[in-house]
C-alpha atoms as one frame of an Amber mdcrd trajectory, in Angstrom:
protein
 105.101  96.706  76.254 102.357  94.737  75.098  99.006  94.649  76.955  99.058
  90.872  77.725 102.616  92.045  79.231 101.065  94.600  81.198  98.430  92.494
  82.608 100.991  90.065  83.566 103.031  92.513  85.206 100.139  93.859  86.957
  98.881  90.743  88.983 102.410  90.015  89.482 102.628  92.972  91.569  99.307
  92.482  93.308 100.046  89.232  93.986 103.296  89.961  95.824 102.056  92.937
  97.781  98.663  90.281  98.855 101.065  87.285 100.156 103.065  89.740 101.957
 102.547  89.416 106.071 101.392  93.193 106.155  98.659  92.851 103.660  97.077
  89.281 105.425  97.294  91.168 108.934  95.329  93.641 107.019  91.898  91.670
 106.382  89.419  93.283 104.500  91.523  97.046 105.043  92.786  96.889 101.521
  89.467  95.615  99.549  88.452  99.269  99.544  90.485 102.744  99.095  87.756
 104.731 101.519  85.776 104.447 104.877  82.804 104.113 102.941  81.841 100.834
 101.078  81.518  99.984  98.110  77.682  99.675  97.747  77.489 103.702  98.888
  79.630 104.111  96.394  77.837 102.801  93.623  74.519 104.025  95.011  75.785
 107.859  94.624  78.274 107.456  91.761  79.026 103.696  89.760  81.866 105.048
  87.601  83.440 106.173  90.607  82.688 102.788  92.463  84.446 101.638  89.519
  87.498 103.919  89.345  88.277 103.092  93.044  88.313  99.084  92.604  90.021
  99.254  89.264  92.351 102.580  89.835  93.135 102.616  93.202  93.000  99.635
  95.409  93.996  97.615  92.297  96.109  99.775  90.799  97.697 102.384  92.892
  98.385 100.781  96.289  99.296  97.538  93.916 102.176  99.636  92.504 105.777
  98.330  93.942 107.396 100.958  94.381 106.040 101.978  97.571 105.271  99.659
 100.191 101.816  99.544 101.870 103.231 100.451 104.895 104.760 103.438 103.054
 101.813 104.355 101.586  99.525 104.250 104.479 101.906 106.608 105.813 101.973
 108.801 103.222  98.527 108.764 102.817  97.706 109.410 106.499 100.281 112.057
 106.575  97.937 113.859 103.461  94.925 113.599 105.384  96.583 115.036 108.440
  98.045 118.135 106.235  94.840 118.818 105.169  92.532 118.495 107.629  90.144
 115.516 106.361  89.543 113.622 109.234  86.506 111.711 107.588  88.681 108.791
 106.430  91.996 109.071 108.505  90.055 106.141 111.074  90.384 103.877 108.088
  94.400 105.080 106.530  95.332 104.800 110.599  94.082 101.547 111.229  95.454
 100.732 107.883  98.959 102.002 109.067  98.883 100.429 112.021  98.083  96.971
 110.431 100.696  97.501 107.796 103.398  97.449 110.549 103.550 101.090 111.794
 103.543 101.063 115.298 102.098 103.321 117.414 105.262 105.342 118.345 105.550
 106.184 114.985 102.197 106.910 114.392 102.441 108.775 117.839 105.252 111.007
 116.334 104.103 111.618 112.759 100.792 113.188 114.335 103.816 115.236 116.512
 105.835 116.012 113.396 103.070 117.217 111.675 101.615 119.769 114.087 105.022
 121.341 113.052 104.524 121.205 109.146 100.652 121.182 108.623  99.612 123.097
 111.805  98.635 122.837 115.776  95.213 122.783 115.141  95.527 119.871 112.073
  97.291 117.848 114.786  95.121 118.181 117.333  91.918 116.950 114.674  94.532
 113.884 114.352  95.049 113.842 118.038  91.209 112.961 118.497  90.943 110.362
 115.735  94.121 108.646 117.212  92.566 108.767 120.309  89.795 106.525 119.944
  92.205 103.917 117.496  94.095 103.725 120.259  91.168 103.022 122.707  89.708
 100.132 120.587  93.163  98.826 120.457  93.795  99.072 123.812  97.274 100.822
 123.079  98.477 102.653 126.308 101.058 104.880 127.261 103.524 102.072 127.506
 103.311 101.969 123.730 103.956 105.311 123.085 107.176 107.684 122.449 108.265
 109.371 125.579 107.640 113.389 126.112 111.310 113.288 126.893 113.292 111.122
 124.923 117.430 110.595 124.380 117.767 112.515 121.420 119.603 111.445 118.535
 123.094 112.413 118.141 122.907 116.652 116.344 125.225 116.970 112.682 126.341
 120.300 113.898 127.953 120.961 110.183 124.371 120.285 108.993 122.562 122.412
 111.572 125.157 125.216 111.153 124.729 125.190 107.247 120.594 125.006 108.166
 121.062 128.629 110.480 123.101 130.236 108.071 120.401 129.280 105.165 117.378
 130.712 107.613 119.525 133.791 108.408 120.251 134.374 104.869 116.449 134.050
 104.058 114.392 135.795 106.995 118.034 138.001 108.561 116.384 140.052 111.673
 112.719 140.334 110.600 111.477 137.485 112.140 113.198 136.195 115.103 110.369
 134.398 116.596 110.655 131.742 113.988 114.400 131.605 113.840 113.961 130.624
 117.118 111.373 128.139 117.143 112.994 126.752 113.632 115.992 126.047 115.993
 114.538 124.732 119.025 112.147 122.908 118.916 112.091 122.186 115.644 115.297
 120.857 114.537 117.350 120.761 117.816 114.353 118.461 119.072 111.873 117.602
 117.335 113.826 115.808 114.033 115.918 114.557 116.651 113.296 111.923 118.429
 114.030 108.437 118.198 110.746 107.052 117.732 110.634 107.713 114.339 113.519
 107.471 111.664 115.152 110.270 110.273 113.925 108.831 106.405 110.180 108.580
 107.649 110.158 112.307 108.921 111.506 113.545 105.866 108.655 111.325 103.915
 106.263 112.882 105.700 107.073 116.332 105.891 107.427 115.911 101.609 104.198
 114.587 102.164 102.612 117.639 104.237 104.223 120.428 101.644 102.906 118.605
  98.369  99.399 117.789  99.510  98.749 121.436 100.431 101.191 123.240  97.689
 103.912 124.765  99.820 106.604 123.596  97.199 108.872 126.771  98.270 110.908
 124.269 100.888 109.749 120.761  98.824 113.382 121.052  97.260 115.249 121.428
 100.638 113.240 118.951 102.405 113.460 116.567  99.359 117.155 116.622  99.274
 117.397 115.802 102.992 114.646 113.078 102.326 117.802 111.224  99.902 120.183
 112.111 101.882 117.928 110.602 105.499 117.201 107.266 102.488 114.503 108.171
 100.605 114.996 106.561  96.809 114.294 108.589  93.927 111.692 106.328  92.330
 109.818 105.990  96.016 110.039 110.339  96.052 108.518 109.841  92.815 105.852
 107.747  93.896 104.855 109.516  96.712 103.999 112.248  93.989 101.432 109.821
  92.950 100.363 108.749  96.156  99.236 112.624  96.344  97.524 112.742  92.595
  94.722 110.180  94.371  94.379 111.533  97.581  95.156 115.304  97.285  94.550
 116.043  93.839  96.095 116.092  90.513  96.599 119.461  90.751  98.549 119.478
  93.588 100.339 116.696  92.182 101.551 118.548  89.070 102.664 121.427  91.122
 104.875 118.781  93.243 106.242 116.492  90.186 108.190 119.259  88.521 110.203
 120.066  91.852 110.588 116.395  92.257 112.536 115.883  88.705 114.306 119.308
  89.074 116.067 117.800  92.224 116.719 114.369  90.932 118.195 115.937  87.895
 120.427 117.533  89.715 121.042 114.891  91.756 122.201 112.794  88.559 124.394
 115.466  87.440
């Protein structure tokens, strides 16, 4: 492709994603990729000043094949997995203005206390805290401790027991248990947030902090709960920027494995 195509391509994208309703609710949210502005930035380090306008709010969260709402999420769910608070103010309020409401932010702070750790969630828990506040978002707005659960596959959760007793068989009971309930007899089963954003997230959590022993499982459920390939793909990206390229290239070779097979 030739680079006059490329540019063309390029501002077509950015121009579709900045006359979309989410990005003009947005504001001045998605003129910068960080908490801090722009002028800090170039007063510590001008090629990075210049790497974050050009490669990352004009490139990266320009790119199609996630939404912004998508990749607010994503990105928030990183932050959350690995404990950097510093900028989740900015990716939540970013979330929230990209049309995640705050049920579902409410539940992927739940979700992830289960996949990143108590203590992670709770460090969410307080940021969320004070969004909320300034927002003036009360318990009216958010999930219920009790919910309806959605309906249980039993065929699926059957398969899922056999696959943990075949993996862990009598050593650890403790976590059979908890894997069972309240984990996936609960937890996965809450309304306020869809089957195909859980499973984002969770692929989220186990990239951005390496734990790509379950990203295959979890990745195949993410298809099956509606996840595309080329948005699992991108969320791979998503991760080189905000988690590292290392991390990144540990993640995108479990990624193609399971689409391969996928295609087969």
């Amino acid at each position: 492709m030739t680079t006059v195509k490329l540019l063309t391509a390029a501002a077509l994208s950015l121009a579709t994603i900045t006359a979309s309703p989410a990005f003009s609710q947005q504001g001045t949210n998605m003129n910068r990729s960080t908490s801090v502005t722009s002028e800090e930035i170039g007063s510590v380090s001008p090629a990075l000043g210049r790497y974050e306008k050009e490669g990352v709010v004009g490139g990266l969260w320009a790119r199609p094949q996630l939404s912004v709402r998508d990749r607010s999420v994503v990105t928030v769910a990183i932050l959350i997995a690995r404990s950097q608070t510093a900028d989740l103010p900015h990716y939540m309020n970013l979330a929230l203005d990209s049309g995640v409401t705050p049920k579902e932010l409410s539940e992927i702070i739940t979700h992830l206390a289960f996949y990143a750790g108590w203590t992670n969630a709770m460090s969410a828990v307080a940021v969320a805290h004070a969004i909320f506040g300034e927002r003036n978002i009360d318990a009216d707005q958010l999930p219920e401790a009790s919910p309806d659960l959605m309906p249980l596959n039993q065929e699926g959760e059957a398969a899922r027991q056999k696959a943990v007793q075949g993996l862990l068989g009598d050593a650890v009971p403790g976590l059979a248990e908890f894997t069972t309930d309240p984990l996936f007899k609960d937890v996965w089963l809450r309304p306020d947030l869809s089957p195909r954003d859980r499973s984002l997230v969770t692929i989220t959590s186990l990239m951005a902090n390496v734990q790509v022993a379950q990203l295959a499982g979890h990745l195949n459920r993410a298809l099956d709960n509606g996840l595309t390939a080329e948005q699992a793909g991108e969320v791979v990206t998503q991760i080189a920027f905000y988690a590292g390229w290392p991390n990144a290239f540990s993640a995108g070779p479990v990624v193609a494995e399971v689409l391969k097979k996928r295609q087969q």
